[in-house]
N, C-alpha and C positions, 0 to 999 in steps of 0.2 A: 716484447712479451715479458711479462713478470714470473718470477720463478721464487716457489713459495716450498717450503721444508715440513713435515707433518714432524713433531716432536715425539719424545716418547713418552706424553702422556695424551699422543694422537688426536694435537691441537695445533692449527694453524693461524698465521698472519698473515689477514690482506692487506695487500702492499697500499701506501698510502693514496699512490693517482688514482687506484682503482676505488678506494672509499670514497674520495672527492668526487671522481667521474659520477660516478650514481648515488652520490647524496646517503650513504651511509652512516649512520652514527650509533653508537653504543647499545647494546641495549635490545637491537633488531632483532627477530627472529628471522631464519631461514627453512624454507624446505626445502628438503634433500633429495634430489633425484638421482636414479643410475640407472646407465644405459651400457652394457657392455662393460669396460673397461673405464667409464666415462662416469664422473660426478658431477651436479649442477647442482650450484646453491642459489636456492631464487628467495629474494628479501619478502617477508610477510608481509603487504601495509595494510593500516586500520582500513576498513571499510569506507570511513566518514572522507578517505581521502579522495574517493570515488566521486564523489558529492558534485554535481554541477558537468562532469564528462560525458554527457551526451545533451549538453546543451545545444540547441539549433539543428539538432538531427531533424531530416525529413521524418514524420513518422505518416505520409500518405499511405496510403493502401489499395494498391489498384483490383477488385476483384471484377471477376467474372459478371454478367447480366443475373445470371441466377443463382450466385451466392449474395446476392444484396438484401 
């Protein structure tokens, strides 16, 4: 587990395996969530990176005889 220090001008560094791991680079925006006592920063990605993720999805529709 990585153990990170909030500074006093209450700013932190993530550790570098953890930027590697999930492809981090400069520059990213995060949101911030809290839960409890609990902080989660989730990276922002462009939209366009969405592009193509529901390639080869079923998209059948089984309805009823008389919603046809």
């Amino acid at each position: 587990m990585n153990k990170v220090t909030l500074s006093n001008k209450y700013q932190i560094i993530i550790p570098k395996e953890v930027r590697e791991e999930i492809g981090l680079k400069a520059g990213v925006s995060f949101e911030v969530i809290t839960y409890v006592n609990r902080i989660e920063l989730v990276p922002i990605k462009p939209i366009k990176n969405l592009k193509g993720i529901l390639k080869g999805i079923d998209t059948t529709i089984i309805r009823e005889e008389d919603r046809i």
